[in-house]
DSSP file (Angstrom, degrees, kcal/mol; ACC not computed):
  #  RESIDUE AA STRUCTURE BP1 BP2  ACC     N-H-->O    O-->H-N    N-H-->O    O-->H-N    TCO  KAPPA ALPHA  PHI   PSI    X-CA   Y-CA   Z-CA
    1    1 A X     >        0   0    0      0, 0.0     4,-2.1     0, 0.0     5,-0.1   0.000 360.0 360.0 360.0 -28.5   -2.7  -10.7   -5.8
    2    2 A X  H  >  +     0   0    0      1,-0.3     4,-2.6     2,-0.2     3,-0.5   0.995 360.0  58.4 -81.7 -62.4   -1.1   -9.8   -2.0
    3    3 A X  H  4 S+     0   0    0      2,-0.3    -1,-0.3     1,-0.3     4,-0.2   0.426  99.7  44.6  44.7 -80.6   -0.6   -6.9   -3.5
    4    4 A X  H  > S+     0   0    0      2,-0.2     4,-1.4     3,-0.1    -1,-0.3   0.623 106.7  56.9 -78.8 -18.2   -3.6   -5.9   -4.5
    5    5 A X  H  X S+     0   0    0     -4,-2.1     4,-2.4    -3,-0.5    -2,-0.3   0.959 102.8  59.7 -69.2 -39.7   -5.4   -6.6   -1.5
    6    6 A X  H  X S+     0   0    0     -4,-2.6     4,-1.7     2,-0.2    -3,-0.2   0.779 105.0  54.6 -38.4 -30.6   -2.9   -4.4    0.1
    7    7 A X  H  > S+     0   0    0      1,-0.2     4,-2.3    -4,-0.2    -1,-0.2   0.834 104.6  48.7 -69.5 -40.4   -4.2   -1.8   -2.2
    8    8 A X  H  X S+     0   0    0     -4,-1.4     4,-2.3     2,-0.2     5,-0.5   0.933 106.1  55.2 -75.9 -41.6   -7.3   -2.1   -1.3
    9    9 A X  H  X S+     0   0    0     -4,-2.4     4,-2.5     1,-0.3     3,-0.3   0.887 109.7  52.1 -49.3 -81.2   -6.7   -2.0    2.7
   10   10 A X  H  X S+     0   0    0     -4,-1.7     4,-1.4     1,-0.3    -1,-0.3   0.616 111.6  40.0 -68.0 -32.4   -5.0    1.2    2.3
   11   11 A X  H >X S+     0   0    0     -4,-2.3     4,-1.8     1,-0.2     3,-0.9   0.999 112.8  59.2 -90.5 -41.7   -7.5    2.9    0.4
   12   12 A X  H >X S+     0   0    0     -4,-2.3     4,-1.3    -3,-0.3     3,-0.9   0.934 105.0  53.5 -33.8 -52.6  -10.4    1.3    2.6
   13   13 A X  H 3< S+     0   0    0     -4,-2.5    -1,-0.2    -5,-0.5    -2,-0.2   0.779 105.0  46.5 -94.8   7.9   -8.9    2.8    5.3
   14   14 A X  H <X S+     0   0    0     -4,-1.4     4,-0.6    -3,-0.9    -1,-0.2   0.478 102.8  62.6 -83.0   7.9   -8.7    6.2    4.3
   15   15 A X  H << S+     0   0    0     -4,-1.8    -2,-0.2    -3,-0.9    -3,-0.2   0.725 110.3  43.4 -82.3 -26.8  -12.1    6.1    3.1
   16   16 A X  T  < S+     0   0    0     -4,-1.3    -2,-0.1    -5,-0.3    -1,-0.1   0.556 101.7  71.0 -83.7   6.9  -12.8    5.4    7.1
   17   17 A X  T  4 S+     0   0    0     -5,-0.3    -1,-0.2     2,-0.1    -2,-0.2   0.906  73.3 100.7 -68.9 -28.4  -10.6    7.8    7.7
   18   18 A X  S  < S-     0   0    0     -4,-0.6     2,-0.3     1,-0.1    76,-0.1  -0.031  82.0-113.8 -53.6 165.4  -13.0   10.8    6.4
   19   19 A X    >   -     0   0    0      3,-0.1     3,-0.9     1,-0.1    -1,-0.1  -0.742  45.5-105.0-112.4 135.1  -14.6   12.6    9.3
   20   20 A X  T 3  S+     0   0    0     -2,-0.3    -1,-0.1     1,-0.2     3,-0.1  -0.409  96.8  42.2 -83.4 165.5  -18.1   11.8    8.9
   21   21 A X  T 3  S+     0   0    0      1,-0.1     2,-0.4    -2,-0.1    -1,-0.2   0.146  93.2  92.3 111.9 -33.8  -20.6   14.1    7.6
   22   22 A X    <   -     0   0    0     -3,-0.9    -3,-0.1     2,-0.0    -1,-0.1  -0.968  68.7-144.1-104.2  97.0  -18.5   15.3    5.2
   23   23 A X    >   -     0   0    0     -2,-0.4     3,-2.3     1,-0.1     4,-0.2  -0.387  29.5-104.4-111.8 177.8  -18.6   13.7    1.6
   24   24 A X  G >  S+     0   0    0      1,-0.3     3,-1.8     2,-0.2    -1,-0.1   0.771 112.6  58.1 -61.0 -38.3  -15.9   13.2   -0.5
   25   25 A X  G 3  S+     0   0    0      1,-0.3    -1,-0.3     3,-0.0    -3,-0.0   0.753 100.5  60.0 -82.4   2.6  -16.6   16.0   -3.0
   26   26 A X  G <  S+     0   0    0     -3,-2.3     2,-0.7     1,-0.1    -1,-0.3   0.588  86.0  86.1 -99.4  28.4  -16.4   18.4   -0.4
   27   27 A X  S <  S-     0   0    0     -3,-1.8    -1,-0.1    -4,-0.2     2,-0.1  -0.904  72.2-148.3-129.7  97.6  -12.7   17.6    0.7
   28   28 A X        -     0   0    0     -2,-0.7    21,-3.1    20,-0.1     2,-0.8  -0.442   8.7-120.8 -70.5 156.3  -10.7   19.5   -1.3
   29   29 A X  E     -A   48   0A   0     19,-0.2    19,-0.2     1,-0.2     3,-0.1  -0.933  22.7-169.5-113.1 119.3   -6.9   18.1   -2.4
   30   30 A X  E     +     0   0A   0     17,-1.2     2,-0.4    -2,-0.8    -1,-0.2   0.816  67.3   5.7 -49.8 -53.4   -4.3   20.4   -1.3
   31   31 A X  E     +A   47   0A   0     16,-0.7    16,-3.0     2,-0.0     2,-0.3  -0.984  64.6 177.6-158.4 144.5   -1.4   19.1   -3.1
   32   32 A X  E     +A   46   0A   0     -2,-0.4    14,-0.2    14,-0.2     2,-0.2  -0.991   5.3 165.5-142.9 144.8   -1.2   16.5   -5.5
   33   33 A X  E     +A   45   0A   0     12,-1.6    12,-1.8    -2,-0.3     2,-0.2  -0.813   3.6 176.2-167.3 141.2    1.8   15.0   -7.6
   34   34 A X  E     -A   44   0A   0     10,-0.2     2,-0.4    -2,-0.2    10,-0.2  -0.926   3.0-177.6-149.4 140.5    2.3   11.4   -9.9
   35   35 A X  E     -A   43   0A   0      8,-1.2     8,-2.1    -2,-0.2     2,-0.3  -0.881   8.1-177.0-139.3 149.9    5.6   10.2  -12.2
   36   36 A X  E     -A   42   0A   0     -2,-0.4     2,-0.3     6,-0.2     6,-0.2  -0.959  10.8-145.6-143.0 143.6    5.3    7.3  -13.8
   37   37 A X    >   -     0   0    0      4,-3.8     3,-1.3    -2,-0.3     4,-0.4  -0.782  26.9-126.1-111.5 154.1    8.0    5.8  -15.9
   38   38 A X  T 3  S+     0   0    0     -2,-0.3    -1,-0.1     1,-0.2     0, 0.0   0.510 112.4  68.6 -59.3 -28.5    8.1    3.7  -19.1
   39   39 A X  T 3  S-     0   0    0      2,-0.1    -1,-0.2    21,-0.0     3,-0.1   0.665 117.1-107.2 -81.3 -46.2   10.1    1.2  -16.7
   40   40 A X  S <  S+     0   0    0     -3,-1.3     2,-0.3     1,-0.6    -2,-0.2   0.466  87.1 115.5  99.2  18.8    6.9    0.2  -14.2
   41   41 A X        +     0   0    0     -4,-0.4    -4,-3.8    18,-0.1    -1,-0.6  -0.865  39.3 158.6-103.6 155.4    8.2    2.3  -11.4
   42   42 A X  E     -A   36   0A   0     16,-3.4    16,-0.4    -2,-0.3     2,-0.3  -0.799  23.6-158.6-144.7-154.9    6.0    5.5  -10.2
   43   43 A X  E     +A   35   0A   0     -8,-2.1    -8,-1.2    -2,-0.2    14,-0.2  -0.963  16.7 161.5-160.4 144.7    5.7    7.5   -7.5
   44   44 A X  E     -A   34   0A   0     -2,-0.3     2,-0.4    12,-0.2   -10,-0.2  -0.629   9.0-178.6 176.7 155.9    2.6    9.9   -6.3
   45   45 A X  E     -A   33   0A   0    -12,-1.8   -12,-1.6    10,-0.2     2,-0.3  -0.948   1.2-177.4-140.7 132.9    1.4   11.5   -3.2
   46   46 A X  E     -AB  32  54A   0      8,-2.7     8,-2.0    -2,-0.4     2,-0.5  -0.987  11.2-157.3-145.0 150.7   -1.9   13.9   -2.4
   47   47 A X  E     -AB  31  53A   0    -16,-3.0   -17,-1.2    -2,-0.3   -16,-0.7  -0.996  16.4-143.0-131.6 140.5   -2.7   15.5    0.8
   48   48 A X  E >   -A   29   0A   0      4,-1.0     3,-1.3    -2,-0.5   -19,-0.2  -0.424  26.0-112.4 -88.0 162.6   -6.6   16.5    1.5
   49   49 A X  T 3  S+     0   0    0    -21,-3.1   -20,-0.1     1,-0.3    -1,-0.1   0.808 119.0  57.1 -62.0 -20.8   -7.9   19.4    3.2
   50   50 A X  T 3  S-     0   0    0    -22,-0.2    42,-0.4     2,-0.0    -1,-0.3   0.126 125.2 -95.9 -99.3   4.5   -9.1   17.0    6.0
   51   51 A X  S <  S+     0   0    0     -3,-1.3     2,-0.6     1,-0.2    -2,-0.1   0.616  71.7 146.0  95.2  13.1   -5.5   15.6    6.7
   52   52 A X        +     0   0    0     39,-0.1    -4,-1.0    37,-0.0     2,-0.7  -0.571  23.6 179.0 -88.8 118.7   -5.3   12.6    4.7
   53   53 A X  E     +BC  47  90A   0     37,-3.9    37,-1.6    -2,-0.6     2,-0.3  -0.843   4.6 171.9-116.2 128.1   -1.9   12.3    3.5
   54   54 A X  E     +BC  46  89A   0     -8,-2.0    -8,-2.7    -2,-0.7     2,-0.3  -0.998   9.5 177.5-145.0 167.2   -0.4    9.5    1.4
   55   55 A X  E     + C   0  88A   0     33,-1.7    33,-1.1    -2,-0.3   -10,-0.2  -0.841   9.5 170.0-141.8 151.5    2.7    8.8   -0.3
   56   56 A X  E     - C   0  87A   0     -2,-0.3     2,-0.6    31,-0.2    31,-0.2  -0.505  15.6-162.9 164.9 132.9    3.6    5.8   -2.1
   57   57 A X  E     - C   0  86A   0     29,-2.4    29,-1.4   -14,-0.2     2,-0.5  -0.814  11.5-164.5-119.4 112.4    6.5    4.5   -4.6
   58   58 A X  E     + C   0  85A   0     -2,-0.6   -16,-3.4   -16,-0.4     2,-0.3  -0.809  11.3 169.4-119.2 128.6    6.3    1.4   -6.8
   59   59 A X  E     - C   0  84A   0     25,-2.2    25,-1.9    -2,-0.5     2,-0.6  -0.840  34.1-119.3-122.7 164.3    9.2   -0.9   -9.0
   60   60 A X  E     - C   0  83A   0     -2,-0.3     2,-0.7    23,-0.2    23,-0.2  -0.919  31.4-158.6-108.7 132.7    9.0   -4.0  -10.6
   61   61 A X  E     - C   0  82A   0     21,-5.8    21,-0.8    -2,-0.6     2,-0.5  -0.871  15.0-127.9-105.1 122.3   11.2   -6.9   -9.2
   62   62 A X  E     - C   0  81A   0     -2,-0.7     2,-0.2    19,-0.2    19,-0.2  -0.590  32.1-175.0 -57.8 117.4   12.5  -10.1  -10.7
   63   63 A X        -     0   0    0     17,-1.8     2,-0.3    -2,-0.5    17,-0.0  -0.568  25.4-138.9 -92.1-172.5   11.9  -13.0   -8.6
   64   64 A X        +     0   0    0     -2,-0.2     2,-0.6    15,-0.2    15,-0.2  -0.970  31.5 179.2-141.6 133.9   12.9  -16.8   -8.8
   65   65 A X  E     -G   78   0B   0     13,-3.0    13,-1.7    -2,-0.3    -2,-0.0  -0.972  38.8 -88.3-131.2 109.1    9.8  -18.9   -7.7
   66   66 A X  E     -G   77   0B   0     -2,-0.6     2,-0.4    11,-0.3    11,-0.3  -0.032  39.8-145.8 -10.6 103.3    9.5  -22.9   -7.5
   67   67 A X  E     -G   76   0B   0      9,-1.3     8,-1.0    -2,-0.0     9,-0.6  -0.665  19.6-164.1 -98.8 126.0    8.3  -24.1  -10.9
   68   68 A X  E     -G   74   0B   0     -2,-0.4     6,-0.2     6,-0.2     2,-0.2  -0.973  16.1-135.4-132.1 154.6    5.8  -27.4  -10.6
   69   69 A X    >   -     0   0    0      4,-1.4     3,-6.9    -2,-0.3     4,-0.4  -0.433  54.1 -74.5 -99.7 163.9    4.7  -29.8  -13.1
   70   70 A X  T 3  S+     0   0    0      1,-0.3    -2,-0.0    -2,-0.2     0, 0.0   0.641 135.2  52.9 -30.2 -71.3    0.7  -30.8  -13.2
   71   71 A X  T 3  S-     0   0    0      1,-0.1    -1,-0.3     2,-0.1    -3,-0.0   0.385 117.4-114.9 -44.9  -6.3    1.1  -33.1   -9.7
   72   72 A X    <   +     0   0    0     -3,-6.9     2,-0.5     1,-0.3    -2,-0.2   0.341  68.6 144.2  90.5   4.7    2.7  -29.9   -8.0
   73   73 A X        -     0   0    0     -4,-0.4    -4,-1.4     2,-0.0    -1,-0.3  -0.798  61.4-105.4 -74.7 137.0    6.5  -31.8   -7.4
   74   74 A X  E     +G   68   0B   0     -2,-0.5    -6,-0.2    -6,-0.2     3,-0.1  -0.256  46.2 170.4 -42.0 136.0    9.4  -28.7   -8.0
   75   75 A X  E     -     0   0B   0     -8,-1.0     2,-0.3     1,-0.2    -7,-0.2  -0.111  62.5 -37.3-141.4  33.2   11.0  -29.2  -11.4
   76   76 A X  E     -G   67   0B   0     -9,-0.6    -9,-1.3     2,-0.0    -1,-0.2  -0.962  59.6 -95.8 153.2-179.3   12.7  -26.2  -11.4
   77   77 A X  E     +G   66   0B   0     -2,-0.3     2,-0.4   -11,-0.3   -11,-0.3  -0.971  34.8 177.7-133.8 148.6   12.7  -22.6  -10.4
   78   78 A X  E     -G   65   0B   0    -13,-1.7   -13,-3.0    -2,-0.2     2,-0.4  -0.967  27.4-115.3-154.3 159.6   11.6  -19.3  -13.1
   79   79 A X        +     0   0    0     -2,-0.4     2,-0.4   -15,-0.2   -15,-0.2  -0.811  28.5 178.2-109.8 132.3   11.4  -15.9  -12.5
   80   80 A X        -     0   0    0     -2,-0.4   -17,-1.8   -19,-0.1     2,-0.2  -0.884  30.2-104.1-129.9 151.9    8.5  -13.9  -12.7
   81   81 A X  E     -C   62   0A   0     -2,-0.4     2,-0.4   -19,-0.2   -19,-0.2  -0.500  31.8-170.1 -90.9 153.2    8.0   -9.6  -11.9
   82   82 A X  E     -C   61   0A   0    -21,-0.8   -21,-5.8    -2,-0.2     2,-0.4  -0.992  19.9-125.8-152.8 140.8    6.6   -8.7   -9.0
   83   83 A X  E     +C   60   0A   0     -2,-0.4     2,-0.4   -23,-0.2   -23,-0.2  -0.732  28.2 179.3 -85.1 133.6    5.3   -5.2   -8.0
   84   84 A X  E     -C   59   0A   0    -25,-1.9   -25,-2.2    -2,-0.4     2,-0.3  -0.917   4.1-175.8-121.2 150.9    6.7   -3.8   -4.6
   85   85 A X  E     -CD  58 105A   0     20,-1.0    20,-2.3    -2,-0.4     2,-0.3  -0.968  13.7-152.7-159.5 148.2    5.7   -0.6   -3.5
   86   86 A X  E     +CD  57 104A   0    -29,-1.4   -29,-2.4    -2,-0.3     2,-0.3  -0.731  34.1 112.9-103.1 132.4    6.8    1.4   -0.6
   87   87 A X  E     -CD  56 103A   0     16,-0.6    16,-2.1    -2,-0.3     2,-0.2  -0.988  39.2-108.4-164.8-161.2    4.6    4.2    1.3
   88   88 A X  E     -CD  55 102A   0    -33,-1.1   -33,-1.7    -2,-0.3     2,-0.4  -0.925  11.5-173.9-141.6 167.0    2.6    6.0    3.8
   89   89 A X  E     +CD  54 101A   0     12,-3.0    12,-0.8    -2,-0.2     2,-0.3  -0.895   7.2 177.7-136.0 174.0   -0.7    7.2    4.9
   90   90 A X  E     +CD  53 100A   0    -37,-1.6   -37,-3.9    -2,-0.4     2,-0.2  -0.771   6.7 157.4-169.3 146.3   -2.1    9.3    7.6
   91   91 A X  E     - D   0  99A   0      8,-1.4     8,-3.0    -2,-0.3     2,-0.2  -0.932  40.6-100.6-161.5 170.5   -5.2   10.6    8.7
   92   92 A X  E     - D   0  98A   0    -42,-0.4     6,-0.2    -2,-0.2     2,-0.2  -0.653  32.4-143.0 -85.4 130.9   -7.2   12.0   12.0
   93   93 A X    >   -     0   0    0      4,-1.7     3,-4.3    -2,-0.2   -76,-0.1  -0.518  35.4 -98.7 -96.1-164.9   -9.4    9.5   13.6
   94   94 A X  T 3  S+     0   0    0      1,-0.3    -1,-0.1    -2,-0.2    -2,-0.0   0.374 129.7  62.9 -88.3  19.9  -12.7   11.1   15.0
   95   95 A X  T 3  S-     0   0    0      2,-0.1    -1,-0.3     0, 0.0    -3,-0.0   0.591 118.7-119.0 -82.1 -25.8  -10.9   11.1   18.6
   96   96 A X    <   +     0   0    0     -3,-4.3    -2,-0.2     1,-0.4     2,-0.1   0.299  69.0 142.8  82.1 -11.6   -8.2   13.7   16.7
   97   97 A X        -     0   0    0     -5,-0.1    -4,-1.7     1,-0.1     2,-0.4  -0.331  50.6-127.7 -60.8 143.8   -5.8   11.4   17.3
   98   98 A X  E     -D   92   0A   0     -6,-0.2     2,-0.4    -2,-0.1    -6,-0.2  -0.766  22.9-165.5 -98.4 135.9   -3.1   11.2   14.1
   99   99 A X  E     -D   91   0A   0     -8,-3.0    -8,-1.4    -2,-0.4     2,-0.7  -0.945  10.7-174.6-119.9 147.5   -2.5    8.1   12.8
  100  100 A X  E     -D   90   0A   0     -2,-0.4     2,-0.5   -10,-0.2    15,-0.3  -0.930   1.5-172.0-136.9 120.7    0.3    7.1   10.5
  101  101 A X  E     -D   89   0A   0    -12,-0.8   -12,-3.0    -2,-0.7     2,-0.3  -0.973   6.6-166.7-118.5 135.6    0.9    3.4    8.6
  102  102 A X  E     +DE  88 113A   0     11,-1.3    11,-1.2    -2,-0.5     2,-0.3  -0.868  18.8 173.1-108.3 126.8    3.8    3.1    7.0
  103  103 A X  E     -D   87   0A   0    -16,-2.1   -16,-0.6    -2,-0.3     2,-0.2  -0.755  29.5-160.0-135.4 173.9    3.9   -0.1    4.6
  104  104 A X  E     -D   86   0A   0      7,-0.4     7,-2.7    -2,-0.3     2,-0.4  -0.742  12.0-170.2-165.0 148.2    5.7   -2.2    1.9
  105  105 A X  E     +DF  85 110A   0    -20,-2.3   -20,-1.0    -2,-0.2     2,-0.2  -0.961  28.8 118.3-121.7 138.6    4.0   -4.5   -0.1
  106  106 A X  E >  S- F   0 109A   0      3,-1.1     3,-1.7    -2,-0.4  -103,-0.3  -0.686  75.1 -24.2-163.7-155.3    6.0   -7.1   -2.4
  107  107 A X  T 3  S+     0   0    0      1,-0.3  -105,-0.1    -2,-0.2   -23,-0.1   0.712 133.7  54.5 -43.7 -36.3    6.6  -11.0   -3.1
  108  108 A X  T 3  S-     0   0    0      1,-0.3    -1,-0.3  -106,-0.0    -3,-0.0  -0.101 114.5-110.6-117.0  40.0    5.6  -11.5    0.4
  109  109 A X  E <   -F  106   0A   0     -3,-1.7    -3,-1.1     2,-0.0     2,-0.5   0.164  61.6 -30.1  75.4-156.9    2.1   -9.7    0.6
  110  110 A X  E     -F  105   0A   0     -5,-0.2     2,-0.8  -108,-0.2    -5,-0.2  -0.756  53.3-172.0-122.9  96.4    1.1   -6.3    2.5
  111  111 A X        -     0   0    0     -7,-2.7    -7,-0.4    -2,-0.5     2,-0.1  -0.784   6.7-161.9-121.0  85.5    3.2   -5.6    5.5
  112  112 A X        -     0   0    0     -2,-0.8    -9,-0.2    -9,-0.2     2,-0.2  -0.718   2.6-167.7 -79.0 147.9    1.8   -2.2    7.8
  113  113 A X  B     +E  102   0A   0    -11,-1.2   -11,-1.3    -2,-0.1     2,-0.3  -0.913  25.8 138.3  46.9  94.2    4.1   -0.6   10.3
  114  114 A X    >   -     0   0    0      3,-0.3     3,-1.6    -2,-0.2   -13,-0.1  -0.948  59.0-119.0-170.0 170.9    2.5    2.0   12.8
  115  115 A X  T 3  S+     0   0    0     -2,-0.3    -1,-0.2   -15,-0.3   -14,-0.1   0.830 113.5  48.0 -89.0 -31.7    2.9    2.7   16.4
  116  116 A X  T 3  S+     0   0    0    -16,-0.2     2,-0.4    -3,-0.1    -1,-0.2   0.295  91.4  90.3 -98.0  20.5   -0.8    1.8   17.0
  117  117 A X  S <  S-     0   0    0     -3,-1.6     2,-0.3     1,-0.0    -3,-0.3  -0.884  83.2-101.3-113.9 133.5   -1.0   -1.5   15.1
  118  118 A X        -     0   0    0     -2,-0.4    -2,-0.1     1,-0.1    -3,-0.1  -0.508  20.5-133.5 -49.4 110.3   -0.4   -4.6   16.9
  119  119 A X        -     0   0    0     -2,-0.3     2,-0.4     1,-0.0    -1,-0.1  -0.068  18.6-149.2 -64.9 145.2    2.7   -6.6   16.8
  120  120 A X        -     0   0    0      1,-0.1     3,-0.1     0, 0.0    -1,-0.0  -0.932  41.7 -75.1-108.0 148.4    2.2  -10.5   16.2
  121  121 A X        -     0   0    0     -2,-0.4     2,-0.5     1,-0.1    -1,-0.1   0.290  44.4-108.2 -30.1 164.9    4.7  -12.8   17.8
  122  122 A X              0   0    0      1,-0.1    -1,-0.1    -3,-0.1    -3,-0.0  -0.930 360.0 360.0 -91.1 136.0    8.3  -13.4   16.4
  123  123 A X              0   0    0     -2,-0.5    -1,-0.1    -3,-0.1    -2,-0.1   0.550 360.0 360.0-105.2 360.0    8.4  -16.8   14.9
């Protein structure tokens, strides 16, 4: 589920990323490329004519998770897959400034990286 709400951030924010005015069909994509394997990993990347560039690479992982019975005490541990996926984005905001998030999203929900995103304490 962390996971897919990560999904959804990134593409909400290239969708504010588009320079307004401009609607989607007239922002052509320059380069485009997708593998996907029988496995659950992929890959794929597109860059637009307006400078939105992403990248992003997905595997399936085994975990081992805390197993509870019906009152929620541990009676165990079992493993269940979990998607991680790796990428980037960039786009120009309407200052011209470039912005680039860098992410990874896995067991432990949707974790952005960029020089203009705010660090939160170490705990």
């Amino acid at each position: 589920m962390k996971v897919f709400i990560g999904i959804i951030a990134i593409l909400v924010a290239v969708a504010y990323a588009a320079p307004q005015g401009q609607s989607d069909a007239d922002t052509p994509i320059v380069s485009q490329n997708s593998d996907i394997q029988p496995d659950g990993s992929f890959n794929y990347a597109f860059e637009t004519g307006n400078g939105i560039k992403v990248e992003d690479q997905g595997t399936i992982k085994i975990v081992k998770v805390p197993k509870t019975d019906a009152t929620g005490r541990a009676i165990g541990e079992e493993e269940i897959s979990v998607s991680v996926q790796t990428g980037s984005y960039q786009y120009t905001a309407p200052d011209g400034q470039i912005y680039t998030v860098r992410y990874i999203a896995d067991e432990n929900g949707f974790q952005p990286q960029g020089d203009h995103l705010p660090v939160g304490p170490v705990v």
